[in-house]
C-alpha positions, 0 to 999 in steps of 0.5 A, a space after each residue: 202856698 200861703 201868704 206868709 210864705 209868699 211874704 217870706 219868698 219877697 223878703 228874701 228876694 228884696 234882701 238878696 236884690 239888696 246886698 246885690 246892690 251893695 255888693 256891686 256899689 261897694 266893688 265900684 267904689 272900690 275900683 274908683 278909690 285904688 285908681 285914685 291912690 294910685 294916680 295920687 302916688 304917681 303924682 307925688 313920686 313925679 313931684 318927688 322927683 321933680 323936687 330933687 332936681 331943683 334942690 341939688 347942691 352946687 
């Protein structure tokens, strides 16, 4: 093998670690951000509720 095929199988690999890397990066925080819409919604649909109770009419 020459050298620049040799260059060109490291390029590759680094580019193929690379979008690995992000690939994992991305899914986490991905999976960070549903968990945190969802506990958001959870907690404005509790204080929805809550708020209701104290505004009944009398």
């Amino acid at each position: 093998m020459g050298m620049a095929s040799k260059a060109g199988d490291w390029a590759f690999k680094a580019f193929t670690a690379g979008l690995g890397v992000a690939t994992i990066y991305l899914a986490a925080t991905f999976s960070v951000n549903v968990y945190r819409g969802l506990a958001w919604h959870n907690a404005q649909s509790k204080m929805d509720k809550e708020g209701s109770n104290e505004q009944k009419p009398q």
